[in-house]
N, C-alpha and C positions, 0 to 999 in steps of 0.2 A: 504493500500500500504506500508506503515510503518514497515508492521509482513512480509507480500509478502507471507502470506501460503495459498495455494489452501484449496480444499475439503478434503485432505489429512495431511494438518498443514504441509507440507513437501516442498512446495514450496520458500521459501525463502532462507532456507536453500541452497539450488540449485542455488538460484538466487546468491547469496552470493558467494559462491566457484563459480559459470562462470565467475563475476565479475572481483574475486581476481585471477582465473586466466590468463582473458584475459589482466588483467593490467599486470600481472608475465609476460606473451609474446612478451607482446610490449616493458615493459623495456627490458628485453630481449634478443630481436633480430634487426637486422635493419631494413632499410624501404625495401630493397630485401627481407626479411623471413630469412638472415643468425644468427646465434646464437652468443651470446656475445660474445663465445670461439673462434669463426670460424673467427671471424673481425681479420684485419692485425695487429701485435705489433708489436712496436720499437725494434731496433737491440738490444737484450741482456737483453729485459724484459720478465719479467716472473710474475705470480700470488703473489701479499702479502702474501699468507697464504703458499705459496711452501717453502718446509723444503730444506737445503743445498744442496739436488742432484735435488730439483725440484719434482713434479708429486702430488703436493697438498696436504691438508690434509683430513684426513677421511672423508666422507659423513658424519657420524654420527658427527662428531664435529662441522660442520658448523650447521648441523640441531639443535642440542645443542646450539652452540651460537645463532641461530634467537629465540629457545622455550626461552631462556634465557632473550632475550630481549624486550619480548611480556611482561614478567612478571606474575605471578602467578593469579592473576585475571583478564586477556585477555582470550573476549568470542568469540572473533573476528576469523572464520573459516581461514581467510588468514593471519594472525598474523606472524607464523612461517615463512612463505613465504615470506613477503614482508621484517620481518625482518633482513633474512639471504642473502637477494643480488639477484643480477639478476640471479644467477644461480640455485636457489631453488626455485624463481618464476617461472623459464621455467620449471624444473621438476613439481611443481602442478599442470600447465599449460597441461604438455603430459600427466599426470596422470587423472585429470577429463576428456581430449578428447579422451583418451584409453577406458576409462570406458564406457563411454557416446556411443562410437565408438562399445561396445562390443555385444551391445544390449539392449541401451536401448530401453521402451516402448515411445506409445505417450503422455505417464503422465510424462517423462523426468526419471521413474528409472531402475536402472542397473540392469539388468538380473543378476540371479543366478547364482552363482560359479558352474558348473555342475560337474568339475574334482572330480574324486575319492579321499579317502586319499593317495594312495600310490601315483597318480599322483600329487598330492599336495604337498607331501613331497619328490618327486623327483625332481621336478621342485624350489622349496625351497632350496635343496644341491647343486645343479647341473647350475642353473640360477643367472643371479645377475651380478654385477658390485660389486668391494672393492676396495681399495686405492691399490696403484700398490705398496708400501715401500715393502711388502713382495715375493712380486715375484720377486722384486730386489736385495732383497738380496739373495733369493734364487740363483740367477741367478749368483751373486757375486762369493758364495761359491763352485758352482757346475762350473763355467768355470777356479776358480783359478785350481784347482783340473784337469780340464781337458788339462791346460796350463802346468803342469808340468807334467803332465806326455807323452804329445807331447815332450816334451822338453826333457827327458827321451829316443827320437828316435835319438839325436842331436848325428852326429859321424859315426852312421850307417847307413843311409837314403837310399845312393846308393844300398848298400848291400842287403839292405832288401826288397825296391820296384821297382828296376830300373834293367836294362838290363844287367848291374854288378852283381844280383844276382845269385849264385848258382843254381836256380830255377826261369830260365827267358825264357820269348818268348812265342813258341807254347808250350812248356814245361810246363811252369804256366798257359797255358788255360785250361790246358789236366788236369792236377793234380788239379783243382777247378771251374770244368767248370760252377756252380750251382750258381758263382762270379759273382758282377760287381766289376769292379774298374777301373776308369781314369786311369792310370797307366797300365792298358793291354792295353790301346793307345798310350798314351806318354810315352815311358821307356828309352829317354835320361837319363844317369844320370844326367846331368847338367838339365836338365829341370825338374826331378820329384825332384831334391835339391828345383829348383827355388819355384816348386810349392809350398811344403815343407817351405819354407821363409815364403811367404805370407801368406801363414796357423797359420804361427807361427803371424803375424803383426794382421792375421784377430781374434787370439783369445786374443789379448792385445784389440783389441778393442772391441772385446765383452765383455771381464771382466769390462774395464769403461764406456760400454754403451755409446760408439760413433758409430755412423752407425751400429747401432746395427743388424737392420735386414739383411744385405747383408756379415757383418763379421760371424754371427749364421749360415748361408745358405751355407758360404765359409766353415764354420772350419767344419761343420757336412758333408760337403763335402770332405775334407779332410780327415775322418775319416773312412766314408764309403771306400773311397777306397784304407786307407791303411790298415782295415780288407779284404777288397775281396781282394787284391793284395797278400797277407801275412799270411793268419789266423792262420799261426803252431805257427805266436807268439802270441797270447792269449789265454786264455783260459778261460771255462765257466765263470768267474766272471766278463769277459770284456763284452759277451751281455747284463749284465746292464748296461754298461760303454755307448755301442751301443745306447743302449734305452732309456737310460736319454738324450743326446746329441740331438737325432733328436726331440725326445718331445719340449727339452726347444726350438728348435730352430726354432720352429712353434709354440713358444708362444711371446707376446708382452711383452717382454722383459727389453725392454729398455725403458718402461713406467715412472720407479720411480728408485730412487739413482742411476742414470744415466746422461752423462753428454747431452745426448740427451735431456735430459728434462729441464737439467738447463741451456744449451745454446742453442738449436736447439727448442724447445718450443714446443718438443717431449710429453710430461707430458698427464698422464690422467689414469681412472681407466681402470681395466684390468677384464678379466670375472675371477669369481669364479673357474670356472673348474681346471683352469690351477695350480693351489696347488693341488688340488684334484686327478688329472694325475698322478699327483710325488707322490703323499700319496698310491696311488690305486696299482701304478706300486709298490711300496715296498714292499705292503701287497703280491699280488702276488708272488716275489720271494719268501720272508719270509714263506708262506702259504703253497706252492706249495715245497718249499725246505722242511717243516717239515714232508706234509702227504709224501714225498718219503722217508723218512729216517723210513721207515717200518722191518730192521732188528733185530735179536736180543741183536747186539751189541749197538744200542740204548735204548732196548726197557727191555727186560730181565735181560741182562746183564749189562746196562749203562755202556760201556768201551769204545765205540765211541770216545770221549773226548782223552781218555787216548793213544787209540794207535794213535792216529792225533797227539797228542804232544811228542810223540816219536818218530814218522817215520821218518829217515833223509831225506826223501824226503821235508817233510814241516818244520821241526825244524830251530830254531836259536839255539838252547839250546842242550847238551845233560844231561840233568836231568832224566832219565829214574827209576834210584834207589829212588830220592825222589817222583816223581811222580806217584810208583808204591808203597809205601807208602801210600801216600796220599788216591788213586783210591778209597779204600774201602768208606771212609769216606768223600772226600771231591767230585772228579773227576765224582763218582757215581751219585750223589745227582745234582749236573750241569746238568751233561747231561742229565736227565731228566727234569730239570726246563726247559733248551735250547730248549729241543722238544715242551715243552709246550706253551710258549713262542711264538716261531716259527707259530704253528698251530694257538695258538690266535691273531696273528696280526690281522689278517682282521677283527675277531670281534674289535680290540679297535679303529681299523679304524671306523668301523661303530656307534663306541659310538662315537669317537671324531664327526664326522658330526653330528651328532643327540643332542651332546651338544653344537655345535655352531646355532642351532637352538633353544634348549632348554636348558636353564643352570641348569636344575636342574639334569641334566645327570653329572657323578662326573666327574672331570678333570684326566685321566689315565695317561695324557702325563708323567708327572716325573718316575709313575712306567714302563711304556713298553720303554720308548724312553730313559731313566735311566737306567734301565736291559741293551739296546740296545749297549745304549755307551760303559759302564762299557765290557761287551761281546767281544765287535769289539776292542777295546784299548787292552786288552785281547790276543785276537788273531795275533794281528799288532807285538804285543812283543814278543810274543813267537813261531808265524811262518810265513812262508813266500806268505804272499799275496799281495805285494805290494799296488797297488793302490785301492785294493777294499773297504778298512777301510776308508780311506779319502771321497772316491763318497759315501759310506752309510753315513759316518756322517755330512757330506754336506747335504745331500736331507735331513737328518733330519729337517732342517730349514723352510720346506715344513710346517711343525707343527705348524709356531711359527702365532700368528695373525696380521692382519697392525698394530691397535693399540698397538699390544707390542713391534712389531720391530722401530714402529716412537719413543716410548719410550727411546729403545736403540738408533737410532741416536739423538734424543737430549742428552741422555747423554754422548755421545760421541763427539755431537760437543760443548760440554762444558769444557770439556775436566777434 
């Protein structure tokens, strides 16, 4: 009874891990079944281990500090578990009754993994839980970003979406009938200002993560229909503007560096995917903008570059004698790296996931997402694209991992 091994030597083992995790569930949860997490706290507490906006720290570090404190010659299967708190006890806990639950036999073992590899490595990218700090700041850079450039409407408003404009009424059904927008029903102008206000309120509190979910829901609201109401004022580079906005704002958001989490007691991890959305969505334009650029002025000729930063349609500059100069030797040689570039995003997308599962895959980020920046700064100086340079190098943050963005806020709230 001592070994506890069947006919198999495998029985104790078993016995062991049911043990350690039926103790894991009891400390736990309450005498209802509710979870450690799930019990009531005190007004304006939050977790010990919550970094300065709240939403906790990495998985892996608690796991880390329990292997830590078992110590290096701990044989003991629930060791990590019991060391690391009632919240890694109820994870071993779910995790032998999942197993157990999946099929096991009447000898107590766990049926075979049946999934393929490609289903095994999809579910590996694509599945999972992480510490929220990086969808936070994601979330940070990509609505400061979308606050000034609402802010950018401030002066015009009426003008532009309201019964004040040039192109109001039945008139703007007729000329974009293919539209929705709020604003083909309320086109007071004092009412599409007002709305316009609170849009403006609802993305200050999406940037600090107060009421996160219903400010996200209001300002992509806002957005959507001051493109259908409007659309002659953007142009292609705002359907990413579009497409980032309604993504983040059907993602949990306000998980981490949020004050949702540090006062509302918001905090927790967030799915995987939701980086991966913003990574997948870049590759796409990046991908799909290279294979179109099929002419000879990219391709043959490499001049592409050259008459774009000449045309006074996009110029800030006119440089035209030095930059016709240059073409042979310097403008040439870009615009072909740019196409190439372009085309291979999705592939470094798909190393970068494949190295955060296996690290011996190299880290490309400095050179694509370095190319990236260096490009768009670039561009930002020398013509005129307004807000598209800021939204690309924003979602580049999409890149960065929890563990190195919890790095940057400690170093930051050390000051």
């Amino acid at each position: 009874m001592a070994e506890g091994s069947g006919p198999d030597g495998q029985g104790g083992e078993l016995a062991a891990v049911g043990i350690a995790a039926s103790t894991g569930m009891a400390d736990a949860t309450g005498s209802e079944g509710h979870g450690a997490e799930d019990r009531p706290k005190a007004d304006g507490a939050r977790p010990a281990d919550a970094g300065p906006f709240g939403g906790g720290l990495d998985v892996r570090e608690r796991r880390g500090a329990g292997a830590a404190a078992d110590g290096p010659g701990s044989r003991s299967l629930a060791g990590p578990a019991v060391a690391a708190g009632g919240e890694d006890r109820a994870d071993a806990a779910r995790g032998v009754e999942g197993r157990m639950a999946e099929g096991s036999g009447s000898d107590g073992h766990v049926a075979k993994d049946r999934r393929g590899r490609l289903a095994r490595l999809r579910d590996a990218l694509l599945t999972g839980e992480e510490d929220p700090a990086a969808l936070g700041l994601l979330r940070i850079g990509l609505v400061a970003v979308f606050t000034a450039s609402l802010l950018s409407h401030v002066g015009s408003v009426a003008e532009y979406f309201s019964s004040a404009s040039p192109l109001a009424g039945q008139y703007a059904r007729q000329a974009f009938p293919t539209r929705w927008s709020l604003f083909f029903t309320i086109d007071d102008p004092l009412a599409v200002q007002g709305i316009f206000a609170a849009g403006v309120v609802a993305h200050l509190l999406w940037l600090v993560g107060l009421f996160t979910r219903p400010a996200a829901l209001l300002s992509a609201l806002l957005w959507v229909s001051m493109v259908g109401r409007n659309p002659l004022l953007y142009a292609m580079p705002d359907q990413m503007h579009s497409a980032m906005i309604v993504w983040l704002a059907l993602m949990p958001t306000g998980r981490g560096l949020s004050l949702d989490a540090r006062w509302r007691g918001k905090g927790g991890p967030v799915p995987v995917w939701c980086r991966r959305i913003v990574q997948l969505q870049l590759a796409v334009v990046y991908t799909s903008t290279g294979l179109a650029k099929h002419g000879a002025t990219w391709k043959s000729e490499g001049t592409a570059i050259y008459f774009s930063l000449v045309s006074p349609y996009n110029r800030h500059f006119d440089l035209a004698r030095a930059l016709a100069m240059l073409q042979p030797y310097v403008l040439r040689p870009i615009t072909w790296l740019v196409l190439a570039w372009e085309v291979g995003f999705s592939g470094f997308v798909l190393a970068h996931w494949l190295r955060e599962r296996w690290r011996r895959v190299p880290d490309l980020r400095w050179l694509f997402l370095g190319f990236g920046v260096a490009m768009h700064v670039g561009i930002q100086m020398m013509m005129y694209v307004e807000w598209f340079t800021p939204l690309t190098l924003a979602s580049y943050l999409a890149f960065l991992r929890p563990d190195e963005v919890r790095r940057i806020v400690r170093r930051l709230a050390r000051g």
